[in-house]
N, C-alpha and C positions, 0 to 999 in steps of 0.2 A: 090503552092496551087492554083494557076491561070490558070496553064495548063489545057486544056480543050482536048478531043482526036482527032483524025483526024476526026470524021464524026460528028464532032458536039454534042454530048452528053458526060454529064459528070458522074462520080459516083451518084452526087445532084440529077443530073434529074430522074434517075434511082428509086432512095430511093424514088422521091416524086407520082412516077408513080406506084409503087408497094404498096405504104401505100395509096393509094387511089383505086386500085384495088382490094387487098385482102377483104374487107367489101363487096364490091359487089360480089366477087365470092362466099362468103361465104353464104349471102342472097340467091345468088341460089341455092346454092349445099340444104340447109336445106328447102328452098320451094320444092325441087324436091325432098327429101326423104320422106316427111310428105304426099305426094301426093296421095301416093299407099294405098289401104285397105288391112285390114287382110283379108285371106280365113277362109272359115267356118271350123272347128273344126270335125276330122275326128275322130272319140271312135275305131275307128279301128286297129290304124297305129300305131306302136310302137316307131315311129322319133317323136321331136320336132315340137309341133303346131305351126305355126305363128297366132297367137292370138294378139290381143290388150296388153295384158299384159306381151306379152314374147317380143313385139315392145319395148315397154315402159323399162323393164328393159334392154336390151340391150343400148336404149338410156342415159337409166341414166347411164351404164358402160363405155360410149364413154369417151375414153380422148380428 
């Protein structure tokens, strides 16, 4: 259990540099999604609007 690997790091250190990074990746990934505006709204186009509200439901769909 004391073994430690040839370059100095061990499984520990590993685990406690990853539970301390994941929060902050996450903080940006979700400031950098929220950043963008919807485009105005085309009565023309037969595709999916990106609206505020087709944002919002996909968001609430995210696993």
């Amino acid at each position: 259990m004391t073994k430690k690997s040839e370059d100095g790091t061990s499984r520990r250190d590993f685990l406690k540099l990853a539970g301390t990074t994941a929060p902050v990746a996450a903080v940006a990934l979700a400031a950098g999604a929220n950043s963008a505006e919807a485009s105005p709204v085309d009565p023309t186009s037969e595709k999916m609007q990106d609206t505020a509200h087709t944002r919002a439901y996909l968001d609430s769909a995210r696993f």
